[in-house]
N, C-alpha and C positions, 0 to 999 in steps of 0.2 A: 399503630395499635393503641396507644398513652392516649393518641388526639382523638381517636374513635371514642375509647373509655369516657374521657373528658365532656367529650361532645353531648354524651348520651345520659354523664352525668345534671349537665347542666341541665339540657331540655328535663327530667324529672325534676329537677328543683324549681323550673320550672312551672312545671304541670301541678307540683302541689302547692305553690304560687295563687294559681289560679283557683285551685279547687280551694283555698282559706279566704279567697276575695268571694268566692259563690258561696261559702259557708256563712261569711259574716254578714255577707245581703239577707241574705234568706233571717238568720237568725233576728233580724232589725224588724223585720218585718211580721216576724211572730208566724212561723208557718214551722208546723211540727215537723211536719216529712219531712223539709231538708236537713234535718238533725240527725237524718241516715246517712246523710249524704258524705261527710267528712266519713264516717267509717265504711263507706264502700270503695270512698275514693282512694283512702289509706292504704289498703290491700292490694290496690292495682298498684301506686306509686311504687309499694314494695318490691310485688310481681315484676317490673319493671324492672327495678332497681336489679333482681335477681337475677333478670333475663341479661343483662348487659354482660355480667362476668362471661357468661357462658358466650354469648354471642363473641364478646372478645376473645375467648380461650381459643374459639374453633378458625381465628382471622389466620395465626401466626400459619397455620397449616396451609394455606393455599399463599400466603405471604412468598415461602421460601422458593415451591413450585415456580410460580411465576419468575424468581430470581433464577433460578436452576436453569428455565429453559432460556432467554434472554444470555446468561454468560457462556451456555453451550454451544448456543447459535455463532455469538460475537466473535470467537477464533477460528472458526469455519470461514465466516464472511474474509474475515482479513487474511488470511492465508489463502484465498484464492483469489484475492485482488493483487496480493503482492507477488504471488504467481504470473499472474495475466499480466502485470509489468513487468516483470523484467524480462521478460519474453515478446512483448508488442513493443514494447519503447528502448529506443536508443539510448545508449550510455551506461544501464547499469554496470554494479560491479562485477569483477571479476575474481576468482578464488584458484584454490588449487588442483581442483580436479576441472575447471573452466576457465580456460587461455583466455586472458583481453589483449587489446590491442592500444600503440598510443595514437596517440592523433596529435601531433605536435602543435597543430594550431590550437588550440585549446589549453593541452597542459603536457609537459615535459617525465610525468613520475605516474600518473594518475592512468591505471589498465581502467579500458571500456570492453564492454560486451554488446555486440551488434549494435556499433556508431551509424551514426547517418551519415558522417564525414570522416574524413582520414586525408590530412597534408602528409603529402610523401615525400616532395622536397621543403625538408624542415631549414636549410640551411639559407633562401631564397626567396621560399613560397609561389613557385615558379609553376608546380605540377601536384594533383592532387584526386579526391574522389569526394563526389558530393551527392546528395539523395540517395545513397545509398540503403539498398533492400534485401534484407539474406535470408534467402531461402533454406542454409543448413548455416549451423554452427555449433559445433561438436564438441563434448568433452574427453578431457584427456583421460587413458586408459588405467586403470587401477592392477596391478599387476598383484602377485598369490601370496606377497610379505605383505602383511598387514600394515595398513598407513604408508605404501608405497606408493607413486602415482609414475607412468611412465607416460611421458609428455608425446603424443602422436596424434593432435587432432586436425581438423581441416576446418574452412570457414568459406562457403559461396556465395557469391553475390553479386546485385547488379547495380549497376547506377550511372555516374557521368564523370568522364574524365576530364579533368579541365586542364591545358597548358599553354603558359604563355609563349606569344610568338616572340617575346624579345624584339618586335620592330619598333623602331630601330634599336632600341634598347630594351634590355627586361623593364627597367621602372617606367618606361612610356611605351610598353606594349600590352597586347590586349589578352585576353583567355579568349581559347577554342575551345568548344566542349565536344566530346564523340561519346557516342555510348558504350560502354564497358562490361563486361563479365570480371571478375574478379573471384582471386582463391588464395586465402591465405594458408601458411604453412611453416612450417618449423619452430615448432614450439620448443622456447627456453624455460628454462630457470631462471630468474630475476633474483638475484642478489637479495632485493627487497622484500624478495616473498614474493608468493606467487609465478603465475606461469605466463608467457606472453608467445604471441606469432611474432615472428621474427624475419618473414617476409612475403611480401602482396606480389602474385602474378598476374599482367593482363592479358587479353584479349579483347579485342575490337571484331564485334559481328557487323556495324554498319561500315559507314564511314571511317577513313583510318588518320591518325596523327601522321604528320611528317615521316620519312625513313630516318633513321637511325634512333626513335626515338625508345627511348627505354620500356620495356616490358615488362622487367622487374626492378622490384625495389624494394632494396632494406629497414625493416623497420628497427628503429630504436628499441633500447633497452630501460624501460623504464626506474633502473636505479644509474642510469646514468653512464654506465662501465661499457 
């Protein structure tokens, strides 16, 4: 609004600039008429000058609008992007009415929410689940005491099993992958805070892993206990 003022200032100092350069010609030259001319022009410069306040007075009013709709808009947008992540992408966090999961290859403390991967033999890295896709993942049940949460949710999903054959040895054997169904369950209480699943079920619709190969498995506690 200053810079408008300013702007509008100038061009009339300007403009009566001009009109004392066409005054003083004229008067050199001896021509009566233009000796109106300074007092015609005067009244406009004024006119001018008057007009600006007012023009400026009426800026700040559509100034704010324009502010108003812009920061209204702005947590609308970002509240539904950060929506749409942590529901499309792997890894967000997890809290206490929403179970995560560890994925020991990655990090040993750190709950995910619908991972892409999940190592299940943490101890080896021997067997594990990869591209992983989850179709449900549930939060936990809020029971009738206020700020109570009773931990009972489930987590489904599909992806690829990976395990190694150990031939002849696990460190110079190779990974088999089959496709998997997966369903987590038993949700704790974390020391740390927060809630975690506490263990992965499989199933094999295609192809199957070796016999006796494990079906379920325990998942860590991400405070470590």
């Amino acid at each position: 609004m200053t810079r408008i003022a300013t702007r509008r200032t100038l061009l009339t100092g300007a403009s009566l600039a001009v009109a004392g350069v066409l005054i003083t010609g004229c008067s050199a030259q001896g021509s009566s008429s233009s000796a109106s001319a300074p007092a015609t022009a005067a009244p406009s410069a004024t006119q001018s000058a008057t007009a600006s306040p007012t023009s400026a007075a009426t800026t700040p009013a559509a100034t704010p609008s324009a502010g108003s709709g812009s920061s209204s808009s702005a947590p609308t947008a970002s509240s539904t992007a950060g929506s749409s992540g942590s529901s499309a992408s792997g890894g967000s966090s997890a809290d206490a009415s929403t179970p995560g999961v560890i994925d020991c290859g990655k990090s040993l403390s750190q709950l995910e929410v619908r991972p892409t991967s999940i190592l299940l033999a943490c101890s080896d890295g021997t067997a594990g689940l990869l591209d992983l896709t989850w179709s449900h993942w549930g939060s936990n049940v809020t029971s009738s005491s206020p700020g109570q949460v009773v931990p009972s949710a489930t987590a489904t999903g599909t992806g690829e099993f990976f395990l190694n054959n150990c031939n002849p040895n696990c460190a110079s054997g190779h990974d088999q992958d089959y496709p998997v169904h997966v369903t987590l369950s038993v949700v704790y209480n974390s020391a740390g805070g927060g809630t975690y699943f506490g263990q992965a079920a499989l199933t094999w619709p295609g192809s199957k892993p070796p016999a006796g190969t494990k079906s379920t498995y325990t998942l860590p506690d991400p405070s470590g206990a």
